[in-house]
N, C-alpha and C positions, 0 to 999 in steps of 0.2 A: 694301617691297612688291614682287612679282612685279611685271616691265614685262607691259605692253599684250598681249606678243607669246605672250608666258609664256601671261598670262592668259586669251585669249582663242582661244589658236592651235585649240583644240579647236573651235573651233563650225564650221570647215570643211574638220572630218574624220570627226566622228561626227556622225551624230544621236541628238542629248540629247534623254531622253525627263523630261517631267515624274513626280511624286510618285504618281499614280495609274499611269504604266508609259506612260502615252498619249502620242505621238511631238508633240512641239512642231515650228514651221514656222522652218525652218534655211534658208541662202542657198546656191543652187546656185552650186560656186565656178566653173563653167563657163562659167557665162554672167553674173556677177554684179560688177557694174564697182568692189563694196567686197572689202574683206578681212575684214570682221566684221559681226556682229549681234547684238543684243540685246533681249531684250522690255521695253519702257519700264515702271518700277517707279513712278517720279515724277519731273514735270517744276517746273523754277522758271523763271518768265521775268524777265528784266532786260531794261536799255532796250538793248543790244547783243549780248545772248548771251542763246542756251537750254540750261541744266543739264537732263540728262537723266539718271538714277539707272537704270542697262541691265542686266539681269539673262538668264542663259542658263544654265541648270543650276543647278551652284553657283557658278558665274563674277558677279562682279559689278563696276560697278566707276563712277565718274561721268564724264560726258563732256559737255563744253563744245562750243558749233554755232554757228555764226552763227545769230540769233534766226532760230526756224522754227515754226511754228502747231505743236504735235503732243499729242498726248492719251497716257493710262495705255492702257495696252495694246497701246500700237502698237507693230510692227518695227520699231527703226534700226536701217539698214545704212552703216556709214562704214568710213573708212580709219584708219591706225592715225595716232596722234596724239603733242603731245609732254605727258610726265607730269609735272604742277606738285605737288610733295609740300608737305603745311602752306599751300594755297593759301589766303589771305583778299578774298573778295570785300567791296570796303568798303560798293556799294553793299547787299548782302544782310546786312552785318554778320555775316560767317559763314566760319568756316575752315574747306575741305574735308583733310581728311589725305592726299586724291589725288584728282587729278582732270586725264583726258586733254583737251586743248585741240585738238581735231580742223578738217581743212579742208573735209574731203569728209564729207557726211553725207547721207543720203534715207531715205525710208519705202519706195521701189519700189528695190529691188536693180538692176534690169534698163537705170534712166534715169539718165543723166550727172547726177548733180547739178549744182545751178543756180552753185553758185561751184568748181565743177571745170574747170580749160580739155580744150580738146578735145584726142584723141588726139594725141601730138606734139608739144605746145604747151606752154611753162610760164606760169603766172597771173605776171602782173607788178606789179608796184605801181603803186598810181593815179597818174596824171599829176595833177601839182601849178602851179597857172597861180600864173604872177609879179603880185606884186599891185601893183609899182610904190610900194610907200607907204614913204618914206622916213624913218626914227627915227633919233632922234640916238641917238648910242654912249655905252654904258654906262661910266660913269667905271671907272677902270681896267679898262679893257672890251679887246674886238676887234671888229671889223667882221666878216661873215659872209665879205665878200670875204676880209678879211684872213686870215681860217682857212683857207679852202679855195686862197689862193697860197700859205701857206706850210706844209701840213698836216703835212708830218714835223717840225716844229719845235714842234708844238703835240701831237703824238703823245703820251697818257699826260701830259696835263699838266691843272690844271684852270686853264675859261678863263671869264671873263665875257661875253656875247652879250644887246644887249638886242635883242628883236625884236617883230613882229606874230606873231601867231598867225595862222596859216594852215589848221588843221587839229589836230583833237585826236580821240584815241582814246583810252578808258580801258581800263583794266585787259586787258593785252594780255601775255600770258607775264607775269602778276605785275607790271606795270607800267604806265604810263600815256606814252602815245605822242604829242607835238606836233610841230608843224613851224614853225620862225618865218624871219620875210624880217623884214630890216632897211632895204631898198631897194639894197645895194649886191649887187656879183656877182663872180668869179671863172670865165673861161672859160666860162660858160653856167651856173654853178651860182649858186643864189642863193638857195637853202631849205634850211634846217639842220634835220635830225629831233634830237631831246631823246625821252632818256627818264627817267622821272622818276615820283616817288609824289603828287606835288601835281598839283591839278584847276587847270586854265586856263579861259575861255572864247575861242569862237572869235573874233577880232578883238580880242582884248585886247593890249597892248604890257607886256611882262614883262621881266623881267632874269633869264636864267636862271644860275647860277655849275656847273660839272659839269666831268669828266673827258673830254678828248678819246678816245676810239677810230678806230683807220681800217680799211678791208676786212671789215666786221663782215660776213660772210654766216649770215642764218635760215634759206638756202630757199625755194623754193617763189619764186623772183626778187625776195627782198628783201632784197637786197645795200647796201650803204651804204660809201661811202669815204669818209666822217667823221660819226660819231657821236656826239653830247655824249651821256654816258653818267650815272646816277644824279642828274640834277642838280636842284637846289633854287632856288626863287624866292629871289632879292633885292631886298628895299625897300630 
């Protein structure tokens, strides 16, 4: 499938007219703080995210938002986004064959969106507060400290970590996003992000078994200098 850029590059160079010839409402790129738009075709809501089915001539194409009120008919104006091919949403039970995962999204072209930082500024990741609650270590396990003193030794290796849950996100780039403390620290660090396909609840105490990564940078300031990566619960 044609990228985003492919796809969409036209809607802020022509004006696309509809099927009767009559001029459809396009985003002046002059003044307009997105790079695209679309007329909303159908929307799905989830408990984290709004699917919006965007359509603009014969452009079309789905696009994921941070959950946002919005109806059939309306204009989204977002930025361009990254493209999950074969995505499956578990909670929808439903596989989209594409679908852009967007940060910046609005109905008014002209206003900052609400999770856009201001000019100059990159969004950073949410501060994550130390929860003090200490777990005992996972038989053949590591400590959180222990990973984060010795992270090149653990680089590309898979490691045990049992922890709290500190935070969870689901289905995020095709994946499910936690954070666990086990009560110990290295040099200020003391929260391990996991990513993984299995669901947690927040405050739960898990064993997760996964693949170390370090320096993993997304973008958008969510950098990470150790990563467990794909990893699976152990009872």
């Amino acid at each position: 499938m044609k990228s985003l850029l492919t796809i969409l590059s036209v809607i802020l160079l022509f004006n696309l007219t509809s099927c009767d010839n009559q001029p459809e409402k396009t985003a002046v790129a002059t003044t307009s703080n997105f790079d695209y738009n679309g007329l909303i075709q159908e929307v799905i809501q989830t408990s984290n995210y709004t699917y919006c089915f965007v359509k603009d001539g014969k452009n079309e194409s789905w696009v994921a938002i941070s959950k946002m009120d919005l109806s059939v008919g309306q204009t989204l104006y977002f930025n361009q986004g990254l493209e999950m091919i074969d995505f499956h949403s578990k909670e929808l039970d439903r596989t989209f064959p594409s679908v852009f995962f967007v940060q910046k999204a609005s109905i008014n072209p002209n206003t900052v969106a609400a999770n856009q930082a201001p000019m100059g500024q990159q969004p950073v990741k949410p501060v994550i507060e130390k929860t003090n609650h200490a777990v005992e270590m996972a038989e053949d396990g590591i400590t959180i400290a222990e990973l984060y003193g010795n992270k090149t030794k653990y680089a590309g290796k898979k490691v045990r970590i049992r922890g709290k849950v500190s935070k969870f996100s689901s289905e995020i780039m095709g994946k499910n996003w936690a954070h666990i403390q086990d009560g110990t620290e290295s040099n200020g660090d003391f929260d391990l992000t996991v990513t993984t396909l299995d669901v947690v609840n927040k405050d739960a105490v898990v064993t997760f078994e996964g693949t170390i990564a370090l320096d993993k940078d997304f973008g958008h300031g969510y950098f990470y200098s150790v990563l467990m990566e794909d990893a699976v619960i152990v009872k």
